[in-house]
C-alpha positions in Angstrom: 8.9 4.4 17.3 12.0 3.9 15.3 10.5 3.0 11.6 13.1 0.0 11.6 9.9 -1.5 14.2 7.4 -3.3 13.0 4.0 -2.1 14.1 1.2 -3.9 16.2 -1.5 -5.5 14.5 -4.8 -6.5 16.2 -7.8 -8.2 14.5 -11.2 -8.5 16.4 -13.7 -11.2 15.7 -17.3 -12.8 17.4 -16.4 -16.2 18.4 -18.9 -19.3 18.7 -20.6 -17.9 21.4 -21.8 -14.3 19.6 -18.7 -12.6 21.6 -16.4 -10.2 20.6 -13.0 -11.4 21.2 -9.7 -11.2 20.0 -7.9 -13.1 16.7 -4.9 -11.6 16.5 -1.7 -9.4 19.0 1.1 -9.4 17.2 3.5 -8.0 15.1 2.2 -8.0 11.1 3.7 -11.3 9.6 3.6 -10.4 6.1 6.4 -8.2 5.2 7.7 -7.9 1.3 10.2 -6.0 0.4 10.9 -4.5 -2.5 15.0 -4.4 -2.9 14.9 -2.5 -6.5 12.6 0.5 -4.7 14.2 -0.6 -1.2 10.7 0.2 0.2 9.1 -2.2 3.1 5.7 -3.4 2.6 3.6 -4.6 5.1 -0.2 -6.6 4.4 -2.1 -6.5 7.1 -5.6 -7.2 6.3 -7.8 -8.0 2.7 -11.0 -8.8 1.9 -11.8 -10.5 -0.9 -15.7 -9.0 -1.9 -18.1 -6.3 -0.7 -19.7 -6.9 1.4 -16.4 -8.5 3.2 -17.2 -11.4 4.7 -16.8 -11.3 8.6 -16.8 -14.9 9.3 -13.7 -17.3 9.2 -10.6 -17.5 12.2 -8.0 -17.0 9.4 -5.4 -15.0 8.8 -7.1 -12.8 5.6 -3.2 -11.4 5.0 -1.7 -14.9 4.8 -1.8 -14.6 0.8 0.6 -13.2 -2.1 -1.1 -10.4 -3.9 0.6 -7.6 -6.0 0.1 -3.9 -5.0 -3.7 -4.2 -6.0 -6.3 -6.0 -4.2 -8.6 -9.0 -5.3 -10.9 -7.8 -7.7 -14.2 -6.4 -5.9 -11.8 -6.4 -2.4 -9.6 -4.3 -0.5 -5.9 -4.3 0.7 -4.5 -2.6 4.2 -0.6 -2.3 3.9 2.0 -0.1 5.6 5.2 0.5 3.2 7.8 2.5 4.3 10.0 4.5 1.8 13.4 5.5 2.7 14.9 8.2 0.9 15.2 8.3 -3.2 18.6 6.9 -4.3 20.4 7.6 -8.0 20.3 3.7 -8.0 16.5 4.4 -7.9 15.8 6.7 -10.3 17.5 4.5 -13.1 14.7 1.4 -12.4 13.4 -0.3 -15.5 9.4 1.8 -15.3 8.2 -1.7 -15.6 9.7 -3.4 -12.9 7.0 -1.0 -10.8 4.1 -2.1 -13.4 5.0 -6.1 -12.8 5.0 -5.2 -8.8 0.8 -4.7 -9.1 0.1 -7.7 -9.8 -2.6 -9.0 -11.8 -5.8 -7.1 -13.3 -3.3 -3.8 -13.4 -4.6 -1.1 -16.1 -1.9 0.2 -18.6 0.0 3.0 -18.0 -1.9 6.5 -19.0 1.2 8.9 -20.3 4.5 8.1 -20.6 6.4 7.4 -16.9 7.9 11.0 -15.6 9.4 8.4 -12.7 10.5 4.7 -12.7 8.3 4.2 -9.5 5.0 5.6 -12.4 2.4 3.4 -12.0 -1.6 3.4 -11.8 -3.9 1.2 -9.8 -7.8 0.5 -10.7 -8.5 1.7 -7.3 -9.8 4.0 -4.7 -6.8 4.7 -2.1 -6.7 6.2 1.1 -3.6 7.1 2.4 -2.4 8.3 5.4 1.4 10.1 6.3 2.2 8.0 9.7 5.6 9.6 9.7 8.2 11.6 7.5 7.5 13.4 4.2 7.0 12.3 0.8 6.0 13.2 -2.6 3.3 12.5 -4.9 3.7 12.9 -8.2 1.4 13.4 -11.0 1.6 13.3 -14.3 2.3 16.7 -14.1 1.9 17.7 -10.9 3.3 17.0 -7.3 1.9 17.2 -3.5 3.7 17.5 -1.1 2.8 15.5 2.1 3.8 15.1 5.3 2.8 13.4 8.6 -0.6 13.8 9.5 -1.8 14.4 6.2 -4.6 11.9 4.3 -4.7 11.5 0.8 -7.6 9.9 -1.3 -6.2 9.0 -4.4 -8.7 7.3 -7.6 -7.1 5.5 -9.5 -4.3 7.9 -11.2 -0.8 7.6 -12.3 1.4 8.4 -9.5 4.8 8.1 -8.2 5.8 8.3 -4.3 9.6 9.9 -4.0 11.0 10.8 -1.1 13.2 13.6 -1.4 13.8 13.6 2.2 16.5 12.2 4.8 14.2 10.4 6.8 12.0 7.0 5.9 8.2 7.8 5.0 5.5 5.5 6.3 1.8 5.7 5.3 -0.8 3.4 6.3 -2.9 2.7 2.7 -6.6 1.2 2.1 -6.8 0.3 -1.6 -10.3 -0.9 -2.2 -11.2 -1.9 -5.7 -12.9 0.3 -8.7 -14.1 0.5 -11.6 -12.0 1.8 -14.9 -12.5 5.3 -15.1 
């Protein structure tokens, strides 16, 4: 599947009767992106406490959040990153801090990267297709599809050095400051 595509989404539910039926077939509706990290960012589910609540017909995704999710909740995003520009590597560092909406902690270290940023969360992270690079603050992984990352709650930048977009499916649930 070309990464230009947007991907499926279906969301199960138990209707009046105590079945389980379907909400939701369709392409994800909620798509931001980004134009000063040209990346592609797609919500597809969040919850807004734990335990999440199961009941309701809506559409949990129908709502503006930064790159964290509502405090005590969880996100579930697909963001594609195409390859790093020179036009990207000059961003203002906190254009990426402003992008994670509110409740963000303050950056650790100074930025190595304009794309720098830390969430108060648990993420799990999952290569779909292409490569990319995490970086640390003074470290880098290299991942590529296939590979799962759990990250808590560090500075980190995603560049990809590559030719080819990077898509990784992400589960940000939130945590406590470490």
């Amino acid at each position: 599947m070309p990464l230009s595509e947007n991907v499926r989404r279906v969301v199960t539910t138990i209707d009046k009767n105590d079945k389980a039926v379907v909400l939701m077939d369709s392409p994800i509706p909620h798509k931001k992106v980004r134009p000063q990290a040209q990346t592609v960012s797609r919500l597809i589910w969040v919850t807004d406490g734990t335990p999440a609540d199961l009941s309701g017909t809506g559409d949990r995704a129908a709502i503006d959040i930064g790159i964290m999710p509502p405090r005590g909740g969880s996100a579930f995003r697909i963001v594609e990153f195409p390859p790093e520009t020179a036009e990207m590597r000059k961003l203002d560092p906190a254009t990426m801090h402003h992008s994670l909406g509110d409740g963000a902690p303050k950056r650790g270290l100074p930025p190595r990267h304009p794309a720098m940023h830390r969430t108060r969360t648990v993420d799990y992270a999952v290569v779909m297709a292409g490569e990319i690079d995490m970086l640390l603050d003074e470290e880098e992984i290299h991942l590529k599809a296939g590979d799962v990352l759990v990250q808590q709650g560090t500075n980190h930048a995603w560049v990809n050095r590559g030719t080819q977009t990077c898509r990784i499916a992400f589960v940000l649930i939130d945590a406590k400051e470490p």
